[in-house]
TORBA-814942 format. One record per residue (C-alpha): residue number from 1; residue in one letter; x, y, z. Coordinates in pm, whole numbers, plus 50000, padded with zeros to 5 digits. Layout:
N
{NUM,'A',{X,Y,Z}}
...
END
This chain:
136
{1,'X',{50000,50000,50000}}
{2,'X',{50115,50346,49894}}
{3,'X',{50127,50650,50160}}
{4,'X',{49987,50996,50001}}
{5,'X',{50040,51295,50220}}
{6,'X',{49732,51505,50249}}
{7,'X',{49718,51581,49904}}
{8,'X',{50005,51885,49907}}
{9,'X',{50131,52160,50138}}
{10,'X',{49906,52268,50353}}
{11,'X',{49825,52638,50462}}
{12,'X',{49959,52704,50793}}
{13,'X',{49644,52836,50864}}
{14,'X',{49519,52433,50812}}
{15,'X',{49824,52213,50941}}
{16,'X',{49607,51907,50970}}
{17,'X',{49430,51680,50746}}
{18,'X',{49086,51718,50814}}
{19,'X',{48784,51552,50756}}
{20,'X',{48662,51746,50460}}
{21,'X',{48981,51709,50295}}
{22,'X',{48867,51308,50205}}
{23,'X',{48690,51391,49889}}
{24,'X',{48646,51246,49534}}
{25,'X',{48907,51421,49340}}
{26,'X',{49246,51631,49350}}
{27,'X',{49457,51742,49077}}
{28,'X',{49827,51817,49064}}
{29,'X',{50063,51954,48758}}
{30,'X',{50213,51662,48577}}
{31,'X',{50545,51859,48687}}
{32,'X',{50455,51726,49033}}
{33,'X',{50507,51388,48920}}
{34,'X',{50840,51477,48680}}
{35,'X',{51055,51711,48961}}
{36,'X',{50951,51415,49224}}
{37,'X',{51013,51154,49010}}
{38,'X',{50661,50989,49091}}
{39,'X',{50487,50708,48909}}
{40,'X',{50163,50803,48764}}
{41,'X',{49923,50695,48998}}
{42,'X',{49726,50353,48893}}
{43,'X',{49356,50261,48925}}
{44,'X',{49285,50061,49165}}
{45,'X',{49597,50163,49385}}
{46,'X',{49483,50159,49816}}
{47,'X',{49702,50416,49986}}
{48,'X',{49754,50559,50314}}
{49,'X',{49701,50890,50332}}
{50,'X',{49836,51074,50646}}
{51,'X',{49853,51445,50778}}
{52,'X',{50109,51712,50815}}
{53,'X',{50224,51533,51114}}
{54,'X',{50259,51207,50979}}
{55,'X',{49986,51079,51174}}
{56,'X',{49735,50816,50917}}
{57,'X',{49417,50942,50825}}
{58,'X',{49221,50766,50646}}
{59,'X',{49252,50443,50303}}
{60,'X',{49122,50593,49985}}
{61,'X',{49138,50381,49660}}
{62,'X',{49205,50564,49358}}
{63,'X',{48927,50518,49086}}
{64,'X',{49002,50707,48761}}
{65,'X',{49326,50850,48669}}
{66,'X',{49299,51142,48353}}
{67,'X',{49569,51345,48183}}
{68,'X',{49451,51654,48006}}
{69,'X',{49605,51983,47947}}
{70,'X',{49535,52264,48209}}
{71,'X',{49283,52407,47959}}
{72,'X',{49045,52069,47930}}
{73,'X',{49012,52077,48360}}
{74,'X',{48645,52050,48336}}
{75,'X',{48345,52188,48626}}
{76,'X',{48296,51824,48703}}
{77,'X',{48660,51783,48880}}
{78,'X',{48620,52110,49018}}
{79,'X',{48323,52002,49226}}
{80,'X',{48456,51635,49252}}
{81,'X',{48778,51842,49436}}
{82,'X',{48557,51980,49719}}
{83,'X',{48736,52319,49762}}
{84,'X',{48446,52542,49741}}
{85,'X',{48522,52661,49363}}
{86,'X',{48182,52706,49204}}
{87,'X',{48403,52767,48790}}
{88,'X',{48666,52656,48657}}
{89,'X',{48811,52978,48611}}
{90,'X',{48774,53012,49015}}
{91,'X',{48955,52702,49041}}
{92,'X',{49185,52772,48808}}
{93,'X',{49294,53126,48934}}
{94,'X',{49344,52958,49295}}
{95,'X',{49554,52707,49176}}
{96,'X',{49760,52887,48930}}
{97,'X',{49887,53092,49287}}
{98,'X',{50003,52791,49441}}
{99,'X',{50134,52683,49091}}
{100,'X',{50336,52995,49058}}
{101,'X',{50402,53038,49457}}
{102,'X',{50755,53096,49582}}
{103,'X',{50703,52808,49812}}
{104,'X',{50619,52573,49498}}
{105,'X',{50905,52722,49312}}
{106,'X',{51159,52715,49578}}
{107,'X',{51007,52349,49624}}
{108,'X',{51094,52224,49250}}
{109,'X',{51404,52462,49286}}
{110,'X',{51311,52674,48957}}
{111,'X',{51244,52999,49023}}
{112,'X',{51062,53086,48699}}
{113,'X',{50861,52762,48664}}
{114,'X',{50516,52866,48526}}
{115,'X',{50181,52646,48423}}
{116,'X',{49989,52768,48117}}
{117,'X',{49690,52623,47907}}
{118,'X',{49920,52346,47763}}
{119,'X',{50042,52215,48124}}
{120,'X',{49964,51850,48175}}
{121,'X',{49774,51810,48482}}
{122,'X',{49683,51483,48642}}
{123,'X',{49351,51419,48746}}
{124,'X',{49327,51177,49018}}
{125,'X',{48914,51019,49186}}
{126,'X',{48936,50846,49437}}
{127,'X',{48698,50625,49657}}
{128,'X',{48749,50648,50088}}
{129,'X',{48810,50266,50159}}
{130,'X',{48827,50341,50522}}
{131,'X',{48858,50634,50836}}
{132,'X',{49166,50531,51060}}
{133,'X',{49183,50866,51273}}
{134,'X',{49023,50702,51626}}
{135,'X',{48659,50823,51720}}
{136,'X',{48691,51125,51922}}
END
């Protein structure tokens, strides 16, 4: 079984995983996957998903795996993600500042790494197999 970190950085507002953050879909760059040197993720692949303290959270499955440009992110994923984005352009505009955040660049160590309508971005669904935080 794989372990997935809550799905990216997390605002230090947010430290934690938290409940709401289990939902059906998450996207990343495909750069994500080049800089890190990350497999694709498969269908059908259980992982572990734990919080910004390492702690396990919860088993999700992954259920559908799609790699479109930027431009083809369609309103269905941005719902499916969960993150209160009601258009894709809202979506969008959000994630193009993490995208283009010192914090991302300073991450892949490229200072003027950019996304634009051609950037392959991975498109991950996912089912929650099981909750493993304890029942407070």
């Amino acid at each position: 079984m794989n372990i997935s970190s809550c799905f990216g950085p997390a605002p230090p507002e947010r430290p934690a995983c938290r409940e709401e953050d289990l939902r059906r879909g998450i996207d990343r760059a495909d750069v994500d996957y080049v800089y890190e040197g990350e497999p694709l993720p498969e269908v059908g692949r259980r992982s572990v998903v734990i919080d910004s303290d390492d702690r396990p959270v919860a088993v999700i499955e992954m259920t559908g795996i799609r790699v479109v440009p930027l431009a083809q992110v369609d309103l269905a994923h941005v719902l499916d993600e969960g993150e209160g984005d009601t258009s894709v352009a809202q979506w969008r505009a959000g994630h193009e500042r993490f995208w283009h955040s010192e914090e991302l660049r300073g991450a892949l160590k490229d200072p003027e790494f950019t996304v634009d309508d051609a950037t392959q971005t991975v498109l991950e669904r996912f089912r929650l197999i099981t909750h493993l935080r304890p029942a407070e």
